[in-house]
ZAFIPA-63337 format. One record per residue: x, y, z of N, C-alpha, C in turn; residue in three letters. Coordinates in steps of 0.02 Angstrom, whole numbers, plus 50000, padded with zeros to 5 digits. Last residue first. Layout:
<pts>
XYZXYZXYZALA;...
</pts>
This chain:
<pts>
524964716946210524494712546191524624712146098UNK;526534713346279526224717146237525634713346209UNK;527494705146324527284707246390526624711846347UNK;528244698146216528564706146251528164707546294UNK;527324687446221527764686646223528264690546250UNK;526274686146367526284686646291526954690046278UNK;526444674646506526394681346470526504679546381UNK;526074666446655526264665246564525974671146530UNK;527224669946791526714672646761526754669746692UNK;528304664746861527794658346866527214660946799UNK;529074673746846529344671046798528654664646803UNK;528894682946967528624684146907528964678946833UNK;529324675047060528814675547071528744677946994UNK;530964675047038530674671747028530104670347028UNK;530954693347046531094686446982530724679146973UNK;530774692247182530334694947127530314692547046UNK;531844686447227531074683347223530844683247184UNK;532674695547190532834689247189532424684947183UNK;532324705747259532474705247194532474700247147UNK;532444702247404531894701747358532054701047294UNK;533964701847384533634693647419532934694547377UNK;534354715247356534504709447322534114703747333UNK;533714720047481533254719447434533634716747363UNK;534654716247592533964713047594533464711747516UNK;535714723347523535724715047538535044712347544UNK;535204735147574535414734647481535294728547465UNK;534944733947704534424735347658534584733447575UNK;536274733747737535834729947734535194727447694UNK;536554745047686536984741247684536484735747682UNK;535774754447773535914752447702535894748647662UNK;536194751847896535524747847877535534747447800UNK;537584757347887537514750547899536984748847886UNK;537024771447879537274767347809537574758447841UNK;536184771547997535974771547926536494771647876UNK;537414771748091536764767648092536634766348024UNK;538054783748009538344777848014538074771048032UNK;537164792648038537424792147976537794784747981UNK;537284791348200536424787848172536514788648076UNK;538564796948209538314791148224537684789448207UNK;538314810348158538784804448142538464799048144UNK;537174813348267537164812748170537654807448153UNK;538204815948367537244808148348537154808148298UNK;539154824948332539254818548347538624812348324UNK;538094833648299538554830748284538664825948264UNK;537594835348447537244834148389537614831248333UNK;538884837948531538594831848536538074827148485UNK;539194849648446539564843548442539194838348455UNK;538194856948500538074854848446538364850348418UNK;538494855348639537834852148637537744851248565UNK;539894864448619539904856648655539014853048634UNK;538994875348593539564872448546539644864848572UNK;538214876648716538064877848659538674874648581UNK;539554881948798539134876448814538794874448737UNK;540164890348739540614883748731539904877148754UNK;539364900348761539544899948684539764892848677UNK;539254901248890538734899648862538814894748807UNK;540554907648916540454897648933539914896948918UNK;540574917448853541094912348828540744905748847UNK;539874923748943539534922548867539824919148852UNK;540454922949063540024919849067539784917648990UNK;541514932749019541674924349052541004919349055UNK;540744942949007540954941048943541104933648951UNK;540464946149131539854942449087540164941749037UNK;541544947549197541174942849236540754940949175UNK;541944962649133542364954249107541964944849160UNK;540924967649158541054966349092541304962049093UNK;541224967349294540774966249288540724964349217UNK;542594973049311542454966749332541884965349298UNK;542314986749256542574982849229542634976449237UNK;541204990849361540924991249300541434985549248UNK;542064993149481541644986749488541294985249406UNK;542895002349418543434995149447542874989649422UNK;542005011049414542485009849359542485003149369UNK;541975012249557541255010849526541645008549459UNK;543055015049599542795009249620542255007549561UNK;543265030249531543605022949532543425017549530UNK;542095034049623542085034049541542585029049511UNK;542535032749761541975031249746542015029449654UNK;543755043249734543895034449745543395030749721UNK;543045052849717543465053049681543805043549677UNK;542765053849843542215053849766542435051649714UNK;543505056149920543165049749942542735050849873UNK;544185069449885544585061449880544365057549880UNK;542845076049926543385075249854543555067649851UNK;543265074450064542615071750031542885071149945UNK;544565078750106544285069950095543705070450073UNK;544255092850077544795090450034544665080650045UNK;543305094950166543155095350090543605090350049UNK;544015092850287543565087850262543255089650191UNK;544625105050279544865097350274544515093250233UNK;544255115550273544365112750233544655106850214UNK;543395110850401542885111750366543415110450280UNK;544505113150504544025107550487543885104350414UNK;544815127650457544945122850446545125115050447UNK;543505132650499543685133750431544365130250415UNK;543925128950640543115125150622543215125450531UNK;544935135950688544885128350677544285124850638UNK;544315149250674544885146450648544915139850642UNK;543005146450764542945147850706543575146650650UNK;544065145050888543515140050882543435140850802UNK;544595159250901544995155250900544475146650853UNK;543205166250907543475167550850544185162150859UNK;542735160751038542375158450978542905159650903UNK;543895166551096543835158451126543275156751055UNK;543535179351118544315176651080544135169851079UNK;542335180651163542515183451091543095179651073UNK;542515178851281542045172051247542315174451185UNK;543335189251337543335182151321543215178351278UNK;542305199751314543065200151266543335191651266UNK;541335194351403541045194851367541715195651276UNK;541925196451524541945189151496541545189451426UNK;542045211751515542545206651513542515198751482UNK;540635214351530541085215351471541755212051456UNK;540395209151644540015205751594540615208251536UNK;541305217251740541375210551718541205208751672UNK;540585230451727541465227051688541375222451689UNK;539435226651744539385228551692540225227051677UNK;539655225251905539385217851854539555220851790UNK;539935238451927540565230751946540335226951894UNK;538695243551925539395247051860539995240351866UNK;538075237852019537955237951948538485238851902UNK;538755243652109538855236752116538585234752050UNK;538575254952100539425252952100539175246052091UNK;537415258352122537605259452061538155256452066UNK;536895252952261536745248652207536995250152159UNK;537705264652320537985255152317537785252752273UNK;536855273452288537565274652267537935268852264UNK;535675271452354535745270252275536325270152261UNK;536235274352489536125267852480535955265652388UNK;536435287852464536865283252482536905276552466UNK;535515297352443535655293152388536115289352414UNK;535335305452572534805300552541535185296552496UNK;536655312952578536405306952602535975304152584UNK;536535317452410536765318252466536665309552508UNK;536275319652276535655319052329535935318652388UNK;537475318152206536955324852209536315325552263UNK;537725305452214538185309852231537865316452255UNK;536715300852135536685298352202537095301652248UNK;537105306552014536515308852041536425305752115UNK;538255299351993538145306151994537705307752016UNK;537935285951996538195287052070538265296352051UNK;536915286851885536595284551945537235287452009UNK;538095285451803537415293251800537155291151858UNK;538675275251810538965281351818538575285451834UNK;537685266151774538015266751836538395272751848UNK;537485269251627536965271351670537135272451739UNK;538775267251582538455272651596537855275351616UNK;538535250951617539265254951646539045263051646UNK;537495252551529537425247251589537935251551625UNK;538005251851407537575255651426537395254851484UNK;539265240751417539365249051398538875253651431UNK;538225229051421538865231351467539075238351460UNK;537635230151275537215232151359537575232151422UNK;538865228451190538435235851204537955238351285UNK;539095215551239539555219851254539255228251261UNK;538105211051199538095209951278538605214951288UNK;537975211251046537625212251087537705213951160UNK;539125203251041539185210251027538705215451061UNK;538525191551080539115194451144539185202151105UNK;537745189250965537375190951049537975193451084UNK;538785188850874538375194450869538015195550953UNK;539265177250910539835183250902539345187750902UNK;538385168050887538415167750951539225173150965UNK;538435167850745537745170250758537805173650851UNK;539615159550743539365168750697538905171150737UNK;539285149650779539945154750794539675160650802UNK;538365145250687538085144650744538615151050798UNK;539085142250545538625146750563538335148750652UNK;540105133250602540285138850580539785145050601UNK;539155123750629539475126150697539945133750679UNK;538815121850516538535124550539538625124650596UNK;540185117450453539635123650437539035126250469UNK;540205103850512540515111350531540475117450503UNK;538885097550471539025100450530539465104950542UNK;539375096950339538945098750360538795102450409UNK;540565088650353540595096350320540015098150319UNK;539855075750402540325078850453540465088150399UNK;539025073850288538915072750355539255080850394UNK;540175070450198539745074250192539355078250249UNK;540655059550267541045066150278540555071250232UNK;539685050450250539845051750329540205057450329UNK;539875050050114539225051150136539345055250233UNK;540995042150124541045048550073540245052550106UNK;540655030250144541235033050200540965044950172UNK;539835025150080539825026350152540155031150169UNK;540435021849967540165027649956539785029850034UNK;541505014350005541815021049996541195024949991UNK;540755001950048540895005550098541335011050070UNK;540285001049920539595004049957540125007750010UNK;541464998249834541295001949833540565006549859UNK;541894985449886542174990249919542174997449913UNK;540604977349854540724979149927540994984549965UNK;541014978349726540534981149737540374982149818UNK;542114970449723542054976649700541544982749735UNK;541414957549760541874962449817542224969449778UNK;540914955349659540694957049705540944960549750UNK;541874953349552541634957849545541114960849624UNK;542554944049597542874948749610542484956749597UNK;541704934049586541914935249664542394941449656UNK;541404933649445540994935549478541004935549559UNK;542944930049417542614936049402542004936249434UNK;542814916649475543074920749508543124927149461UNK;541684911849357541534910249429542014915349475UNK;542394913149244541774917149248541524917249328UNK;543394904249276543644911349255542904914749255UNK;542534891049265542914892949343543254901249313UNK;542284891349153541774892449191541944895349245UNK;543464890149070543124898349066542194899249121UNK;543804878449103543924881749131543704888549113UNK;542514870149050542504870449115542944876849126UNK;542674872148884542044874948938542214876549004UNK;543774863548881543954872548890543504875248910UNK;543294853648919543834855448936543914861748942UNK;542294853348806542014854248869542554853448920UNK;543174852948698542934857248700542564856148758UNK;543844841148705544254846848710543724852748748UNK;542834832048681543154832048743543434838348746UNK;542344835948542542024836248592542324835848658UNK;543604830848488543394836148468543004839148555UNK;543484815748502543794820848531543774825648540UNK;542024815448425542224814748524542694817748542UNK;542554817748303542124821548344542094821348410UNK;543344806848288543514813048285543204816048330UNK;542184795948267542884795248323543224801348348UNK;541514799848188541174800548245541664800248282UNK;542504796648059542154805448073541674805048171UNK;542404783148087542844785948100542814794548121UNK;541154780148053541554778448103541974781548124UNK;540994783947934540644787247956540854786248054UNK;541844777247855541994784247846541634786647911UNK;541044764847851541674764447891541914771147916UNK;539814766947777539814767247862540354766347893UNK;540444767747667540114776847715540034774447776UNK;540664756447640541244758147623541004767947682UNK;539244750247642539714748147676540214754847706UNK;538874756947538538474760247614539084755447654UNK;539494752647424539514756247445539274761247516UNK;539084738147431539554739147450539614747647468UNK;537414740547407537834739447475538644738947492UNK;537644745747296537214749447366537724747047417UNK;538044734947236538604739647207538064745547277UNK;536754727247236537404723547273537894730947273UNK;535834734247188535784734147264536524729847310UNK;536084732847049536104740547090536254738147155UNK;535694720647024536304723347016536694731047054UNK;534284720547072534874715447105535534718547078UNK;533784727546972534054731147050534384725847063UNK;534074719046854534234729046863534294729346941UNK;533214711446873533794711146893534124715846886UNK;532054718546885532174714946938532964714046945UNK;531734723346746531934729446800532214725146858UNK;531134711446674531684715446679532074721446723UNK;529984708546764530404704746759531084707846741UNK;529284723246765529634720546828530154712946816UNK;528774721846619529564727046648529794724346705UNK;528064711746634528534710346601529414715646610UNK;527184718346710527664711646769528164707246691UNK;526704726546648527054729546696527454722346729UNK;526034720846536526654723446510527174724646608UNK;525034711346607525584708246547526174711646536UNK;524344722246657524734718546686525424713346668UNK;523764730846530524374732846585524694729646624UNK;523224717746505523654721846469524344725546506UNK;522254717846590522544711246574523084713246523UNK;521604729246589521804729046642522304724046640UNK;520884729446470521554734446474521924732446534UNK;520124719946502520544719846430521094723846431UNK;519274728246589519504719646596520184718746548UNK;518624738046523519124738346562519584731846575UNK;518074731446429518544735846398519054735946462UNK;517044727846497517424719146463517904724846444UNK;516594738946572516814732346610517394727346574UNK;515884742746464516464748146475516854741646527UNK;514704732346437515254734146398515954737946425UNK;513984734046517514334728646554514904731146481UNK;512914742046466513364746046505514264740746565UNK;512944734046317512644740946368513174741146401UNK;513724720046329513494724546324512804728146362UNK;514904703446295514634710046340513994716846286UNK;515644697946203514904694646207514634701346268UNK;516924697746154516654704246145515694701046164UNK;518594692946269517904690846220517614697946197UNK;520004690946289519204691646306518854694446251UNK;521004676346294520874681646282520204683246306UNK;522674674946408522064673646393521654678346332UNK;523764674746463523664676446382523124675546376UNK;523974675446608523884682046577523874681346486UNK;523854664146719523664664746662523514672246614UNK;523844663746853524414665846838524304665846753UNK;522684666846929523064656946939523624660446874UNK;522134676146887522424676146983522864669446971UNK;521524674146797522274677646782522654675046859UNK;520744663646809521254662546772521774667346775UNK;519744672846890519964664846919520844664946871UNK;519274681246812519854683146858520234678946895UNK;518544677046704519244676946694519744680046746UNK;517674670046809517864663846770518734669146758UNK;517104682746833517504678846901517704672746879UNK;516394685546736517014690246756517284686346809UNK;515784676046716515994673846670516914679346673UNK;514844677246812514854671746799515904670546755UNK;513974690446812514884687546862515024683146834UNK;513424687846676514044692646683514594688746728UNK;512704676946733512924676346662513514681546664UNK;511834686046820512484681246854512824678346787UNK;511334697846736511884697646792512434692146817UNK;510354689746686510954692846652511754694746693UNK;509584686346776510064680846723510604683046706UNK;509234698246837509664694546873509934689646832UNK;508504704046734509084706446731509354702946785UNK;507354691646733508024694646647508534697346669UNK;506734697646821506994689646844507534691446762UNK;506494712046796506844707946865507324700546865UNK;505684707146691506294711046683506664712146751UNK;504474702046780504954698846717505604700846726UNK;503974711946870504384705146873504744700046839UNK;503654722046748504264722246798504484716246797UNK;502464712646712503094713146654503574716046713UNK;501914712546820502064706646803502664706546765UNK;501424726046834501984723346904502324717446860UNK;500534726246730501264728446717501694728746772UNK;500184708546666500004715846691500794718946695UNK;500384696946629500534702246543500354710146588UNK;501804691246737501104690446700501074696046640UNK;502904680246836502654685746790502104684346753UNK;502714679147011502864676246947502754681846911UNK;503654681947149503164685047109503344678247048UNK;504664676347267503974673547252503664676247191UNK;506304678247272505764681347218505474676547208UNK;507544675247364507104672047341506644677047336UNK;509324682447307508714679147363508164679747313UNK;510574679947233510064673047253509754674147288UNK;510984691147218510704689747168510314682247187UNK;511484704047289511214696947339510874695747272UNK;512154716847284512474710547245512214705747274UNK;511274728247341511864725947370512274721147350UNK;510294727347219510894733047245511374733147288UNK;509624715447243510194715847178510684723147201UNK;509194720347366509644714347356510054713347328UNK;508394730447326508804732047364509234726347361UNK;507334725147226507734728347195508384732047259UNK;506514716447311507094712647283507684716747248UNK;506014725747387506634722747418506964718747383UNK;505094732047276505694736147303506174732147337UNK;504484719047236504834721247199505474726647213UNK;503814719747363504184714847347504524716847313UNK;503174732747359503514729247413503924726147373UNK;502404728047242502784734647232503374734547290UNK;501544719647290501974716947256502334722147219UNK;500724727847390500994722847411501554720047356UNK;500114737347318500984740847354501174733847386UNK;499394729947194499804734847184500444734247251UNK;498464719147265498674719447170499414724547180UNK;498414722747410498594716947357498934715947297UNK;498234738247398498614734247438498944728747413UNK;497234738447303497994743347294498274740647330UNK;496194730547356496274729147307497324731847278UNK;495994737847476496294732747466496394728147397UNK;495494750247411496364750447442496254744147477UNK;494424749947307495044751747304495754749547356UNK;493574743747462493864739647404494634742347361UNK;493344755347507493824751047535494204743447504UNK;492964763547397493464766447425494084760947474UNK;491864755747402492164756647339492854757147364UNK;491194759147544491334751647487492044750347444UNK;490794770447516491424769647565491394762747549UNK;490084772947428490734774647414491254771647467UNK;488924766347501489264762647414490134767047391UNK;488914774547599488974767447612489174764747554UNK;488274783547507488934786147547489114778547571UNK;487144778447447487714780247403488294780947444UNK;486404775547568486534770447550487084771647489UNK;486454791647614486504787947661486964780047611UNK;485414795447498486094800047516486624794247567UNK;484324788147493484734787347453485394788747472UNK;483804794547625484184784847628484424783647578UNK;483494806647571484154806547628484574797847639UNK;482954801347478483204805947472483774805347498UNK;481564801847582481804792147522482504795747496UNK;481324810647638481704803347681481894799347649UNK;480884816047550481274820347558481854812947621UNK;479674810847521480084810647460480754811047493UNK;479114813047667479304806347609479764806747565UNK;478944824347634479284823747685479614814547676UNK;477844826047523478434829147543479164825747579UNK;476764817947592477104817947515477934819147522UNK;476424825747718476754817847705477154817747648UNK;476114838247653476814839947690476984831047703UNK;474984831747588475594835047558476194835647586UNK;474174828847679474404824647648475204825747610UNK;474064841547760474414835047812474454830547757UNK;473204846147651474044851747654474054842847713UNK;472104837647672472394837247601473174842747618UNK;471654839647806471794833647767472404833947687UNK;471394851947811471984849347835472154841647817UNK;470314854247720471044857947709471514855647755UNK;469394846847769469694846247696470184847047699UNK;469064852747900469184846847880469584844447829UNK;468714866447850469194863547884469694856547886UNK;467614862847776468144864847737468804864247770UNK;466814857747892467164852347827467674853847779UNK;466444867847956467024861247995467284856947942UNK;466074878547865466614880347917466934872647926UNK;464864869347827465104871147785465894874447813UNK;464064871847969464394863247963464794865147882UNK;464264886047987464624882548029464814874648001UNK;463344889847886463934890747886464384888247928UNK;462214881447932462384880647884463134882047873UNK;462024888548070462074882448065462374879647993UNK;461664902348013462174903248056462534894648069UNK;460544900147950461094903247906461824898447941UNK;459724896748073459784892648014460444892347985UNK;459734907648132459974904648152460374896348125UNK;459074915448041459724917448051460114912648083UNK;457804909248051458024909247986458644911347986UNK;457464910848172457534902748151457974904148089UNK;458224923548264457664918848215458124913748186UNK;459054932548309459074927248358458634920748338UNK;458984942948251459544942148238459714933248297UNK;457504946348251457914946548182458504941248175UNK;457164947948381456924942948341457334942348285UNK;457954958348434458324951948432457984948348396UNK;457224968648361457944967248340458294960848335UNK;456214969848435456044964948362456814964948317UNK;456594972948556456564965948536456424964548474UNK;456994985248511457724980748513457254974448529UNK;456924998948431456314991648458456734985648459UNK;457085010848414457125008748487456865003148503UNK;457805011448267457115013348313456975011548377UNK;459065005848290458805012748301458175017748307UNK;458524994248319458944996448363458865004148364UNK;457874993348170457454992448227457864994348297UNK;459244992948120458734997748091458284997448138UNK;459994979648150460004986048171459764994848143UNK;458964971848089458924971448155459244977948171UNK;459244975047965458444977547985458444976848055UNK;460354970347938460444977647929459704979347949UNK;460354956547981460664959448031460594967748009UNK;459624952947857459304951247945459494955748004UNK;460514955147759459684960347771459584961247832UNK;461564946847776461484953547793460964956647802UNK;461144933447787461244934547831461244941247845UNK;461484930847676460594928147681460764934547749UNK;462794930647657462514935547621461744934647650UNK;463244920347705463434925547746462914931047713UNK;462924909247603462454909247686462634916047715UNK;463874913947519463024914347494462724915147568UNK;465054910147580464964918347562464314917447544UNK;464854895847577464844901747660464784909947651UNK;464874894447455464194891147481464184896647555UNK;466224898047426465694901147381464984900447422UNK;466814888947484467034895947527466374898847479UNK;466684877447427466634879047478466374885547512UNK;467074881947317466504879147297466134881847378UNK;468514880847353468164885147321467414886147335UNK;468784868847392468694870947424468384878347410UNK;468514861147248467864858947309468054863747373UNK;469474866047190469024869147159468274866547232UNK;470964870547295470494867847257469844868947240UNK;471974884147312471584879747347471104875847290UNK;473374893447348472934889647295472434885247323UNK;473744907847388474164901447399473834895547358UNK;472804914947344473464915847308473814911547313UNK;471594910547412471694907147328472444910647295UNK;472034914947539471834908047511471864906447437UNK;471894929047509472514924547526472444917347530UNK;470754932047480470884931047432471744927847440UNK;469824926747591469904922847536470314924347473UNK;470344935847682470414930547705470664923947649UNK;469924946747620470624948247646470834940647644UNK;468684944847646468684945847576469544943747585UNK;468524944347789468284938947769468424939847697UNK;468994958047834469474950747851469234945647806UNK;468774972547807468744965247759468934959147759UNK;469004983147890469464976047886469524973047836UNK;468054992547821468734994447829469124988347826UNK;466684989147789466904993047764467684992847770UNK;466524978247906466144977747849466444983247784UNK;467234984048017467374976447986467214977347915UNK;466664994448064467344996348015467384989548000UNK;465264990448097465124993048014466184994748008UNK;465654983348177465194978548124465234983648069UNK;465824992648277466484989248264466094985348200UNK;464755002948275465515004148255466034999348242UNK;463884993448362463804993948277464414997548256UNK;464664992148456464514986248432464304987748390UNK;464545005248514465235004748486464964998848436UNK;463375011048547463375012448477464055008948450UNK;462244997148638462715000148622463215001148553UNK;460894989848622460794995148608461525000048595UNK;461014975848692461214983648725461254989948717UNK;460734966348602460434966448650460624972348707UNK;461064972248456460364973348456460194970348553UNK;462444973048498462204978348473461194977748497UNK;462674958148486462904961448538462374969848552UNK;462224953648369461904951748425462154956948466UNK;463434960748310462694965348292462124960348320UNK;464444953348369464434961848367463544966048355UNK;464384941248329464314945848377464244951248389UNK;464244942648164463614939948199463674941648263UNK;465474946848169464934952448124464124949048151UNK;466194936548227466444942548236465744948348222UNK;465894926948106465654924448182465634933348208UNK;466534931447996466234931047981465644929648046UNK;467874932648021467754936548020466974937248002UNK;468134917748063468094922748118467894928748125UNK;468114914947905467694912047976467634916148040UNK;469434920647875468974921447845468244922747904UNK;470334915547975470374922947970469514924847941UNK;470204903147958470054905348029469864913348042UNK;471074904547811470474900447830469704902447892UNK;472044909247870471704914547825470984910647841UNK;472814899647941472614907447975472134909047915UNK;472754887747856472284886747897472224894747924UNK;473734894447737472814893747745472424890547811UNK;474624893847828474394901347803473634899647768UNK;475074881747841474894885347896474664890847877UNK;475234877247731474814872147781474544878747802UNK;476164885647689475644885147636475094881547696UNK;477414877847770477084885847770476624888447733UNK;477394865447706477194868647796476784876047797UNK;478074869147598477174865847592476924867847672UNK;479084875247630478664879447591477774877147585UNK;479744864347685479644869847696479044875747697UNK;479744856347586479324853047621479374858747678UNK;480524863147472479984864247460479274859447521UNK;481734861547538481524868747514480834866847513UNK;482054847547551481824850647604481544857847608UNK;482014847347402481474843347442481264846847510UNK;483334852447386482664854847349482044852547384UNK;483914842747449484144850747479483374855847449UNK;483954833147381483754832047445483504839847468UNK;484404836747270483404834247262483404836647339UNK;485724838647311485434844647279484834842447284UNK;486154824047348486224830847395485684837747382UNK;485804818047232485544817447286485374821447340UNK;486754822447161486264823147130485894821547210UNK;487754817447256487694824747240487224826547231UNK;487834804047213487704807447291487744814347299UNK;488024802347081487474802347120487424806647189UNK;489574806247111489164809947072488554809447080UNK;489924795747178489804802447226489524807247187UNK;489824784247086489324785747150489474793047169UNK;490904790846999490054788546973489684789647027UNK;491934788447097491784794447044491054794647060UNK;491894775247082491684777547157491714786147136UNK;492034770446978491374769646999491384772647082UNK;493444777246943492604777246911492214776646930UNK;494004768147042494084774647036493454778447017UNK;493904755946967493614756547041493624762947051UNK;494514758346824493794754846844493364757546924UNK;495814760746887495204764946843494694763146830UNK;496234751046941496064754346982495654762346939UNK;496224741046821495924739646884495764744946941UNK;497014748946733496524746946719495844746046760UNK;498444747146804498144753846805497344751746782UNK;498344734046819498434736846883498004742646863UNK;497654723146698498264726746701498044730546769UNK;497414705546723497074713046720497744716346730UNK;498494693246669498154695846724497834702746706UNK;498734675346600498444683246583498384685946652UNK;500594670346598499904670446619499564676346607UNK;501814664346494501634669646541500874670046547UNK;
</pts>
């Protein structure tokens, strides 16, 4: 087996050093971050001494205008503003001492020491010039403040002004370089570490690719192969002392092992299948191939014993199946015959079906015309209802037309004595009443008459009324009778009607009886099918039986079939 670096080893190495770098690149991050703090801070140091610087200087130009200003106008503000400078601002003290808080060197010191001496030559000049202002002698003012010897000062402090200048931006423009330098060498560190991780990083994962999930791959499809039983496909890996390698070992070990197993389980299944059951097996198995060689062993056991019973049990049924079939014989003759019956049976009985059909058929014509002859009684019975109707009320109508003639008879009476009183009084008037005396006679004439036909009509209704009461009890006496029939009939049609559906339940009952016969009967007969297949069947499986013997007699067993 060959040496190789172990996997985990290899990627803890590369791991580490890309660790390592970003740990620099931190350290980096933080100088950088510090650098730019303090190239910040140098800017702002630049710039606060050049203001103070300017501050100083300006305040120092400022006190030379003001008290030129003063001595050529005599005006009192220009000494007001020279004396709050001098007393109140202090720009130029203000100036230097913010300069040396931020720090300045000893030559710029030195500096500022040589411009505070020239500023100082300078006060007498300007406190006698404006002493002569207030004496009103403003030219020997300007002499003061416009002389060689001020002017001198005034030259001195100026080329001492451009060099300190000078200085100081030289030396803060060196610094903020310094700085800003450091602070770029910093950031190309930051820059060339992040480029070293991303190195690292890509190395790692082709390195993990290769070394590791490429032959982790492999290893997974070979371990799907063996899981489906493909023990011959082809495994490029070799093995080594890393630890994919040792896998690949114990890969290529447990496929030996494996086909060494089938090898040797399909050697003893070869032999039993070829009819060899004494074999023995072995005890060379183990782990988990063990429960396999147990089962194997039992399995070659049970088979030994079960095709030793089936040898015996075989002719057991050949004996059974002949004494089957005679007997299914001997049921399918019985069964012949019981079907022969049954037909008859069955004939009778849809014999007698038919005629309780035709007895349910003229019960239901008799019942109808029952019922025919009982609409036209309840007709008839209805029509004399009818008719005793009416003569009740021709009764009533009598009556009513006895009272108006009673009526007519009274206004005939009063009618007859009014005529009377009229020909008395027509009597009494003499001639004048003559002609009323006709109209009364001829009135009193109509009044007998009316009364007359009026005794008439009387006898002629009350004769009418006699006949009408007995009409009237006539037709009571047939209405009765016609109700009385009506109820009959209805009886008559109620009893047809019972015996119409009892004729009918009968031929249900027979129908239904005839369809179970027929069931029956197919039983019979499919009992008699099936004990002829029986029969057969008993015969057929003598024939196996028969086989089966001889198929299990090819088997070489131990002796009782018993391991």
């Amino acid at each position: 087996m060959k040496k190789a670096m172990n996997q985990s080893k290899m990627v803890l190495i590369l791991n580490g050093s890309s660790i390592l770098a970003l740990l620099v690149m931190v350290v980096f991050l933080f100088a950088y971050s510090s650098m730019n703090t303090k190239l910040t801070q140098v800017s702002e140091d630049r710039y606060n001494l050049t203001y103070n610087a300017n501050r100083f200087m300006n305040a120092s130009s400022y006190l030379t205008n003001e008290v030129r200003a003063y001595a050529a106008t005599s005006n009192k503000t220009h000494y007001n503003n020279y004396m709050n400078e001098v007393n109140n601002l202090k720009n130029r003290e203000a100036g230097v001492s913010a300069m040396q808080s931020i720090g300045i060197t000893a030559r710029e010191q030195s500096m500022i020491d040589e411009m505070s001496n020239q500023s100082n030559v300078l006060v007498p000049l300007e406190e006698e010039a404006m002493r002569q202002v207030e004496a009103g002698k403003r030219e020997e003012a300007i002499a003061y403040v416009y002389g060689t010897e001020y002017n001198n000062a005034i030259s001195n402090i100026n080329t001492i002004k451009e060099q300190f200048l000078k200085d100081l931006d030289t030396r803060t423009s060196e610094e903020v370089k310094q700085v800003a330098f450091m602070a770029n060498m910093l950031r190309i560190g930051i820059i060339l570490t992040m480029i070293l991780v991303g190195v690292l990083q890509l190395v790692v994962l082709v390195v993990t690719k290769k070394k590791i999930l490429s032959p982790v791959i492999l290893v997974r499809d070979q371990m799907r192969e063996i899981a489906q039983g493909n023990l011959s496909a082809d495994f490029v890996l070799e093995p080594d002392t890393s630890e994919i390698g040792m896998l690949v070992e114990s890969i290529h070990e447990t496929k030996r092992e494996l086909k060494t197993y089938i090898k040797d389980i399909d050697s003893k299944l070869a032999q039993m299948a070829a009819g060899k059951m004494d074999l023995i097996i072995g005890n060379n198995y183990r782990g988990e191939f063990l429960p396999i060689q147990n089962a194997m062993r039992q399995i070659l056991d049970a088979l030994n014993q079960a095709l030793y019973q089936i040898h015996q049990a075989s002719g057991q049924v050949s004996e059974e199946s002949e004494r089957m079939a005679a007997d299914a014989q001997i049921l399918s003759n019985g069964a012949v015959e019981q079907a022969s019956a049954v037909e008859e049976l069955s004939a009778s009985i849809q014999e007698l079906s038919g005629e309780v059909s035709h007895t349910s058929v003229d019960a239901g014509d008799a019942q109808k015309s029952s019922m025919d002859a009982a609409k036209q009684l309840k007709a008839c019975n209805e029509k004399m209802k009818d008719l005793t109707t009416a003569m009740t009320d021709i009764s009533k109508s009598s009556q009513q037309i006895s009272g108006i003639i009673k009526t007519i008879e009274d206004i005939s009476f009063q009618t007859n004595i009014l005529a009377l009183n009229a020909a008395v009084e027509a009597a009494r008037a003499g001639a004048a009443g003559k002609g009323f005396a006709v109209v009364a006679g001829e009135v009193q004439s109509l009044a007998t008459k009316s009364a007359a036909a009026a005794k008439d009509i009387t006898k002629l209704i009350e004769t009418s009324m006699r006949l009408v009461e007995h009409g009237t009890s006539l037709s009571a006496d047939t209405t009765e009778a016609l109700s009385v029939g009506v109820t009959g009939a209805e009886r008559s049609m109620n009893l047809v009607g019972q015996i119409a559906e009892s004729a009918k339940q009968q031929a249900e009952s027979l129908s239904q009886l005839n369809e179970g016969m027929e069931q029956i009967s197919n039983v019979v007969q499919t009992n008699a099918a099936t004990a002829e297949k029986s029969a057969m069947s008993a015969r057929e499986l003598n024939g196996q039986a028969e086989k089966l013997k001889v198929s299990v007699q090819r088997f070489k067993l131990r002796g009782n079939g018993l391991g």
